[in-house]
mmCIF file of the C-alpha atoms, coordinates in Angstrom:
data_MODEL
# 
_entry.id   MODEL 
# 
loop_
_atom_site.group_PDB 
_atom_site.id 
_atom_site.type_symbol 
_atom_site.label_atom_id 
_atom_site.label_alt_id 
_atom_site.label_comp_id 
_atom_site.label_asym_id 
_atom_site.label_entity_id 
_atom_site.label_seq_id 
_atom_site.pdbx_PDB_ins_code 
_atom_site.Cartn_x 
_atom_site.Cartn_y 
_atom_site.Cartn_z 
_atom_site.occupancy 
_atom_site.B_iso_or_equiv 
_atom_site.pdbx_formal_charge 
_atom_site.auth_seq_id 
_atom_site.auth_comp_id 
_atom_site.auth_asym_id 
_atom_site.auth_atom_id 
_atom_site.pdbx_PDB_model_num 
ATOM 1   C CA . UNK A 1 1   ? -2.289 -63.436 6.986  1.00 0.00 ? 1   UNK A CA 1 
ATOM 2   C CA . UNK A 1 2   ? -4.238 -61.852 9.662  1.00 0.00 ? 2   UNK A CA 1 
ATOM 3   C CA . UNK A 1 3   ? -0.998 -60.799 11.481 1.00 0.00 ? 3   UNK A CA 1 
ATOM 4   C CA . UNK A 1 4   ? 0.153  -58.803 8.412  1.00 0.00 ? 4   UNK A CA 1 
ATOM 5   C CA . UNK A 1 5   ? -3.342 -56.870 7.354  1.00 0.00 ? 5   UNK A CA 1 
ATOM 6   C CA . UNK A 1 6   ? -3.129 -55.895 11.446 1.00 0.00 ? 6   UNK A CA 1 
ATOM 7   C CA . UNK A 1 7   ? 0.497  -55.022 11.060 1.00 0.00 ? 7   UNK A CA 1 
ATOM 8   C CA . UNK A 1 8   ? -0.579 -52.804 7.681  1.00 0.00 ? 8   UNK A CA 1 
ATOM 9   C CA . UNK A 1 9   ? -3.359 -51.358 9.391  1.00 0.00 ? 9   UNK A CA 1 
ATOM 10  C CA . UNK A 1 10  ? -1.347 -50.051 11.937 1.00 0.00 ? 10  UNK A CA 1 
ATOM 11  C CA . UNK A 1 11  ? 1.241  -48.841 9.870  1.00 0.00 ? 11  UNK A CA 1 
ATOM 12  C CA . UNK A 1 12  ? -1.218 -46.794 7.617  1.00 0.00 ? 12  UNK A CA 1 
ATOM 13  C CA . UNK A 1 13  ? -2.821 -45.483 10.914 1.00 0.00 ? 13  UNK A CA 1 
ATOM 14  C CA . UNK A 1 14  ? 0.483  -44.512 12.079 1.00 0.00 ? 14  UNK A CA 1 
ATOM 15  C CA . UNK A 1 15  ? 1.371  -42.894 9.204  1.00 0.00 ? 15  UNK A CA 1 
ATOM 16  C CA . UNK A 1 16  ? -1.804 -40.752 8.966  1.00 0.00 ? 16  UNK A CA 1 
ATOM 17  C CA . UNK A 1 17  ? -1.504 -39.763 12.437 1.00 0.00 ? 17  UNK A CA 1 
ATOM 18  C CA . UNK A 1 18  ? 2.456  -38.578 11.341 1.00 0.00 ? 18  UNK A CA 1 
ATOM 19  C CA . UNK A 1 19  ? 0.779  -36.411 8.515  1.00 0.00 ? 19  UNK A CA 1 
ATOM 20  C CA . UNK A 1 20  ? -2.222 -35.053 9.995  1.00 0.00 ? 20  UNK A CA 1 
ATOM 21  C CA . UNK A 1 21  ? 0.211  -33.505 13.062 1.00 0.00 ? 21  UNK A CA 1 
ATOM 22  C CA . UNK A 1 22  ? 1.275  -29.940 12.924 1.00 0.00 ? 22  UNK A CA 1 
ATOM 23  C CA . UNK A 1 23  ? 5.070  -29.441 13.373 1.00 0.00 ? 23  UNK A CA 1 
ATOM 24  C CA . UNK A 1 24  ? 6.577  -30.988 15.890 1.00 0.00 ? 24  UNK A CA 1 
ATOM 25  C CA . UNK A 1 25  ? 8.409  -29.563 18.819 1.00 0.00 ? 25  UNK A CA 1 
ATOM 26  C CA . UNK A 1 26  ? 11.532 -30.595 17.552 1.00 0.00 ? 26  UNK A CA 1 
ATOM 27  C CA . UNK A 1 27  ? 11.446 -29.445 13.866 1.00 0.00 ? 27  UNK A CA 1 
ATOM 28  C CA . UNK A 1 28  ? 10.030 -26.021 16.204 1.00 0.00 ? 28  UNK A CA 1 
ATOM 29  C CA . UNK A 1 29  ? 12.846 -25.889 18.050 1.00 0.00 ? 29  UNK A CA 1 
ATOM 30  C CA . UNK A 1 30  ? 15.410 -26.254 15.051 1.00 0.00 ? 30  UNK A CA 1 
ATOM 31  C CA . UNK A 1 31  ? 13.591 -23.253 13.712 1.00 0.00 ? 31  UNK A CA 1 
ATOM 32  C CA . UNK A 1 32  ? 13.909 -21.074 16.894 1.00 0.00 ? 32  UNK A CA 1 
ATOM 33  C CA . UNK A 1 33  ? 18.091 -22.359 17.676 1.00 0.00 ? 33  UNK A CA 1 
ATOM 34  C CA . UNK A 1 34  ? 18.162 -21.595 13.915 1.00 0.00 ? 34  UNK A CA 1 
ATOM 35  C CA . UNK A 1 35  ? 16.778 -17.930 13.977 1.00 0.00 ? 35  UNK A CA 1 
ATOM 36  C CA . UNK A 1 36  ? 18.987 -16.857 17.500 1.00 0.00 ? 36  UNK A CA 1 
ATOM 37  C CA . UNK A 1 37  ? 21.930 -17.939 15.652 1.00 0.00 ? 37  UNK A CA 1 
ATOM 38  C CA . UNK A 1 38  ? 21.080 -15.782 12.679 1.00 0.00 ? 38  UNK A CA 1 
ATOM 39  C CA . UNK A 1 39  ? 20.274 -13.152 15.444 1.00 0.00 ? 39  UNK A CA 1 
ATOM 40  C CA . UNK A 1 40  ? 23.503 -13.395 16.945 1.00 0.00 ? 40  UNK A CA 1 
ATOM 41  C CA . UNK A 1 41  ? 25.131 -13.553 14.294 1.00 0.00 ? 41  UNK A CA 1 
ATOM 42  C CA . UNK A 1 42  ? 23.428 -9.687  12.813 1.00 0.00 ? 42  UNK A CA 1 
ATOM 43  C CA . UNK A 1 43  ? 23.645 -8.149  16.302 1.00 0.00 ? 43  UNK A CA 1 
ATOM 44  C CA . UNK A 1 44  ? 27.261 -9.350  16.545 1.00 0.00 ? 44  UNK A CA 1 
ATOM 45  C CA . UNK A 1 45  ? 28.460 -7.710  12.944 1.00 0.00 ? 45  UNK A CA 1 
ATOM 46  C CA . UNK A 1 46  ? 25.683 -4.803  13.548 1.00 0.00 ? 46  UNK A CA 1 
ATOM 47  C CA . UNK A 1 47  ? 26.320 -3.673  16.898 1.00 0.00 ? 47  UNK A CA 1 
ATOM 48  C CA . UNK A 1 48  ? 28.062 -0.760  15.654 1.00 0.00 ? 48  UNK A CA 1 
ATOM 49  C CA . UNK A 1 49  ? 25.064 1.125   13.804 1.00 0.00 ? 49  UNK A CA 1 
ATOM 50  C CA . UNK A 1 50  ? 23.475 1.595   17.015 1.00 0.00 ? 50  UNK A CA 1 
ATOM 51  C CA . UNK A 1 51  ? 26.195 4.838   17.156 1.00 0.00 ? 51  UNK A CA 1 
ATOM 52  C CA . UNK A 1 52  ? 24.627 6.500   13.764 1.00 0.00 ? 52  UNK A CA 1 
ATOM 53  C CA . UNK A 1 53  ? 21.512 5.228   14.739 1.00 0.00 ? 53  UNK A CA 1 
ATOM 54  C CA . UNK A 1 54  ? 21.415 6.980   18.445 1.00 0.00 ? 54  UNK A CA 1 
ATOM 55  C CA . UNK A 1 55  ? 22.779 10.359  16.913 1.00 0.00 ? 55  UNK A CA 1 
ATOM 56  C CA . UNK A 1 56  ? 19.710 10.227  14.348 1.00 0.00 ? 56  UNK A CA 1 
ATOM 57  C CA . UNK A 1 57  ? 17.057 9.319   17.307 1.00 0.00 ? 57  UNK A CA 1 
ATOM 58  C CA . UNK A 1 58  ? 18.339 11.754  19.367 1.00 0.00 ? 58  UNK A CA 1 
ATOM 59  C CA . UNK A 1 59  ? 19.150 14.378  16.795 1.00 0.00 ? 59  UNK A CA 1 
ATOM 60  C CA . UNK A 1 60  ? 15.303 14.592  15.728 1.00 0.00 ? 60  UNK A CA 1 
ATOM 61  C CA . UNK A 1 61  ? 13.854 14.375  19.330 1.00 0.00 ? 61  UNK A CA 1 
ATOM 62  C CA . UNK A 1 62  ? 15.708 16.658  21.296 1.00 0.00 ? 62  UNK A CA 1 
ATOM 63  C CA . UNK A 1 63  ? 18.155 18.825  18.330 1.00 0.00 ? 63  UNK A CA 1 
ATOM 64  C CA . UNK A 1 64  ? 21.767 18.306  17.019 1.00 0.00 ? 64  UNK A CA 1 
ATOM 65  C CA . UNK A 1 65  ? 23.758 18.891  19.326 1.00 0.00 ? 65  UNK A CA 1 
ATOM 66  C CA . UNK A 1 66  ? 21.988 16.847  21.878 1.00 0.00 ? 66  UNK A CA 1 
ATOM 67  C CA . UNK A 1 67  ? 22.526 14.046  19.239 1.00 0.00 ? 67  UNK A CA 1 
ATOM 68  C CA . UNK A 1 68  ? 26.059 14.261  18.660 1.00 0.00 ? 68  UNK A CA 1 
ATOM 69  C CA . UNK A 1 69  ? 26.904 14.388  22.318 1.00 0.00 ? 69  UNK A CA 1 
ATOM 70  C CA . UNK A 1 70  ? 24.505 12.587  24.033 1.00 0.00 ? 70  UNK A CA 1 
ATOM 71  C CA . UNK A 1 71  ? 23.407 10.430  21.089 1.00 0.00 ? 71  UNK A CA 1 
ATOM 72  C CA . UNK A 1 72  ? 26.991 9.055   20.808 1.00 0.00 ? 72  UNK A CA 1 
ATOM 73  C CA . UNK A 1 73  ? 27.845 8.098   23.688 1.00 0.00 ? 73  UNK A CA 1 
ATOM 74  C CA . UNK A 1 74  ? 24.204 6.270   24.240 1.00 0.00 ? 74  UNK A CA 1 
ATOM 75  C CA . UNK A 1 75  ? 25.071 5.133   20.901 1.00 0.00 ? 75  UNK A CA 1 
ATOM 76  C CA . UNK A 1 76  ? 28.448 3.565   21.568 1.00 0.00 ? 76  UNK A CA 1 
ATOM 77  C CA . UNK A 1 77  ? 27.220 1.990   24.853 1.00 0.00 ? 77  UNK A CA 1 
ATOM 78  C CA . UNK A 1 78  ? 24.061 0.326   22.933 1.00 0.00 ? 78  UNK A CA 1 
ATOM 79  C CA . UNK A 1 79  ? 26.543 -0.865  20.280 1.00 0.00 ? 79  UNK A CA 1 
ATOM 80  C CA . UNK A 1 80  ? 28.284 -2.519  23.019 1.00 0.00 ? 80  UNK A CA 1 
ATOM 81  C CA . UNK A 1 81  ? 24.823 -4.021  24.171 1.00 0.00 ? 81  UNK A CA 1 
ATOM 82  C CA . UNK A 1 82  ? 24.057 -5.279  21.203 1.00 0.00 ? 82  UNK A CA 1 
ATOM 83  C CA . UNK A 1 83  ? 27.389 -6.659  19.984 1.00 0.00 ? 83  UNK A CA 1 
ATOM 84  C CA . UNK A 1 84  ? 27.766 -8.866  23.407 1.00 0.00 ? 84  UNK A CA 1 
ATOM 85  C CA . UNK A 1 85  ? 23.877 -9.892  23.430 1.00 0.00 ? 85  UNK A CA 1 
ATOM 86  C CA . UNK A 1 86  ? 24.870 -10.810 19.012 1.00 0.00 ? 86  UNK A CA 1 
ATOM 87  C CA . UNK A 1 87  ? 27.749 -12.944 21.082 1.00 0.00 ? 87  UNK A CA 1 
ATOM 88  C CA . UNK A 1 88  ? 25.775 -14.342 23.884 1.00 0.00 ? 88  UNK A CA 1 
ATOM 89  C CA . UNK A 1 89  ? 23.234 -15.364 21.001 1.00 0.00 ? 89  UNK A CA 1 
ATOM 90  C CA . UNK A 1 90  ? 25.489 -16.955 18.805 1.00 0.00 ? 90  UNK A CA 1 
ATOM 91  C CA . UNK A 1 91  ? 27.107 -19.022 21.403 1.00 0.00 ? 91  UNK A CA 1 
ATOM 92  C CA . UNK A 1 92  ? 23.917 -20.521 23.258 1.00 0.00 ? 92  UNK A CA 1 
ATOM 93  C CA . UNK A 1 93  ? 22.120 -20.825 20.250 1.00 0.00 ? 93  UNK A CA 1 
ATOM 94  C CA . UNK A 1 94  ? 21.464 -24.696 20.758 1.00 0.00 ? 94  UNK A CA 1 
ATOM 95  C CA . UNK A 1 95  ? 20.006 -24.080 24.280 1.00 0.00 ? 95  UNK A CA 1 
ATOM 96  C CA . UNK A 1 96  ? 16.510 -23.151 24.986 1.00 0.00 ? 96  UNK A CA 1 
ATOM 97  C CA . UNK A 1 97  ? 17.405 -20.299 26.739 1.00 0.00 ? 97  UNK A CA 1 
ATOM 98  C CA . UNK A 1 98  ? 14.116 -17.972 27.684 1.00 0.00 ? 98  UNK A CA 1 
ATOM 99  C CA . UNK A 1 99  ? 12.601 -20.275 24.784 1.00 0.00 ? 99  UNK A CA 1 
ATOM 100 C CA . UNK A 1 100 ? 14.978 -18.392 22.555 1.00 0.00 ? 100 UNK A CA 1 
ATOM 101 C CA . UNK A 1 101 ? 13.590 -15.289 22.416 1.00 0.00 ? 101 UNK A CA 1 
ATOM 102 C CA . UNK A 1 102 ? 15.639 -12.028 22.163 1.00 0.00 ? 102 UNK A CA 1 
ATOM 103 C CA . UNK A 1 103 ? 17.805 -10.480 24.715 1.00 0.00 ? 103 UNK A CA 1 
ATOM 104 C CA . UNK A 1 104 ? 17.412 -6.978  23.363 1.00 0.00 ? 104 UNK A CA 1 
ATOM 105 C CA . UNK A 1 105 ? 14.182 -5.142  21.923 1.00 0.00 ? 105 UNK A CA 1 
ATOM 106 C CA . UNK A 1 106 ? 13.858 -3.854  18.816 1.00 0.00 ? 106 UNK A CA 1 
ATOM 107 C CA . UNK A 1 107 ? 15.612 -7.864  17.975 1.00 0.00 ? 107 UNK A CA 1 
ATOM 108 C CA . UNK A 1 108 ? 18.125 -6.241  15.102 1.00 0.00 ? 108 UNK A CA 1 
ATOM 109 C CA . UNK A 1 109 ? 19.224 -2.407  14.856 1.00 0.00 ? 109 UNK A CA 1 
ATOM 110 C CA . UNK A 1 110 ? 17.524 -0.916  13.064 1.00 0.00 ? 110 UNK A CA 1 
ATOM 111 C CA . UNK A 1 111 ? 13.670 -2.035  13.892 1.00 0.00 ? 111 UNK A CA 1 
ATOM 112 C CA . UNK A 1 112 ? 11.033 -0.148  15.178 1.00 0.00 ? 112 UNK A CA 1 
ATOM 113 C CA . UNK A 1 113 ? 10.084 -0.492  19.369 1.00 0.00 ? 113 UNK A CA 1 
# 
């Protein structure tokens, strides 16, 4: 009788201690692996608005024709960027890599720096 309360007791204090933990590192980790592939995925099927997207940043800093010259071709070299970093992303998204973080800042096309 003894042997069971102890084995009861030690169940309920195990499963308190299971409760009262934040996540754990693995449920963490999901999260993250599960987030870069999302990532990859967006950068990967986005890439290409970084050309509309360069003409329009470079368009209202500098003037138009700055941003359909310039901005194009930085645009179609960032699209580039950002559609082998979607790749790289969505093929190492099970590895801890950097602790998943991004590869390119702003993380998707069209965020703020």
């Amino acid at each position: 009788m003894k042997k069971t309360g102890l084995i009861l007791l030690s169940l309920v204090l195990v499963v308190a201690i299971l409760i009262t933990t934040s996540t754990s590192y693995a449920q963490n980790a999901f999260e993250k692996s599960m987030r870069k592939l999302g990532r990859g995925i967006v950068n990967t099927t986005t890439g290409w608005m970084e050309v509309p997207k360069q003409i329009y940043v470079e368009s209202t800093d500098k003037n138009i024709a700055v941003g359909l010259t310039y901005g194009t071709a930085k645009g179609v070299g960032m699209g580039l960027v950002r559609t082998g970093a979607g790749i790289i992303d969505t093929v190492t998204f099970p590895f801890p890599i950097n602790d998943y973080s991004p590869l390119l800042e702003p993380e998707f096309v069209f965020e703020k720096k």
